[in-house]
Each structure stands twice: as C-alpha cells, then as structure tokens.
C-alpha angles and dihedrals in degrees: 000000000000093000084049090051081043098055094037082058099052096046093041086049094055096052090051095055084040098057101043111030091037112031101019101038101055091035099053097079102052089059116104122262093020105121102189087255085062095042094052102064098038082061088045091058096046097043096050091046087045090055087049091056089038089053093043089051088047096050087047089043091052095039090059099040105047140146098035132151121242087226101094119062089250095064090038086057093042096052089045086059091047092060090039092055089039088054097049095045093049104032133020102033094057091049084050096044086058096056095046087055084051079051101040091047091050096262121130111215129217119277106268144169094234096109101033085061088037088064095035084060099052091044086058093042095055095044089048091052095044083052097045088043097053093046086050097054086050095052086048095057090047099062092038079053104049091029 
C-alpha cells in the first residue's frame, strides 16, 4: 500500500510540474489582458503554492519509502529530487521572488540566470520522477508477479 501512495505521488508530482511550469507559465502571458506585473504575481502565487505541494508529496514519497539505502537507482533519484526541491525552495525562489517584488514596485533588476536554472531544475526534476515513477510501477509489477 505504502510503494502504490508513493508512485501516485510521484506521478502526480510530475504532471504537476508538467502542467504549470511547462504548459501555464509560459502560456499566461500571451493571454490577453496579462501585462508581465500581473503576470507576475499571479506566477508568485502559483509557484509558492506549487513548492508547498512539492514539499507536502515529498514528505509523503519519503515517508513511504524509508528507510531506504542509497545503494538502488530508486533511493539515489530520489535523493537527487530531494536536493533539487531543496534548492529551489531555499534558494532560487527566494532570489526570484525578490525580483518579482523589483518588478511589482516599478523597478527593473538587474539581468540574471535565476530563471534560466529555475527551469533547468524543474526540467531535471520531472524527468527524474518520470523516471523514478516508472521504475516504481515496475517494480511494482514485479512483486505482484512473483507474490
């Protein structure tokens, strides 16, 4: 029971990375009406609700799966999503929350890498839980198989 919440929280995980970061995000300002201020905020709202969930699966992925050895591929990308997501949370979207509020307040900041890596991260972090979740659901398989 425990190996099936893990996997439906890292698929569920990956789409949701999937459908914001990769399909709203980019899509929010061509919409009509969306000036980048507005924009903005809306994005500051979704990204900081989306690390809470992040944060909340992880908790429930590592709950279910500890303790494990880092000594399978499973524990070693899990552990790789772990220090992504702690990145993220730590690091970069604070840096890029504070540029948002330069931007929300009228001031330009200065040019910066922050969101190129940003997306760089959560383009490693979906392919590492497609990955993981595959590998999970055959694993899966493979004990219902041989139980």
């Amino acid at each position: 029971m425990k190996k099936s919440i893990s996997i439906f929280c890292i698929i569920f995980w990956a789409g949701l990375i999937g459908g914001i970061s990769f399909l709203e995000a980019p899509l929010k300002f061509r919409a009509p009406g969306i000036t980048i201020p507005l924009g903005l905020g809306i994005g500051q709202l979704v990204f900081q609700a989306l690390n809470k969930i992040e944060i909340v699966l992880l908790m429930i992925i590592l709950a279910c799966s500890l303790p494990a050895p880092l000594k399978n591929i499973r524990s070693i990308l899990l552990f790789s999503v772990t220090i992504l997501l702690m990145a993220d949370t730590f690091w970069l979207l604070p840096l890029l929350d504070e540029r948002a509020k330069l931007v929300l307040t009228g001031h330009v900041p200065t040019k910066s890498y922050h969101h190129i890596l940003y997306i760089i991260i959560d383009t490693i972090k979906f392919g590492l839980l497609i990955v993981l979740g595959f590998l999970n659901l055959k694993s899966l398989s493979h004990e219902k198989r041989y139980s």
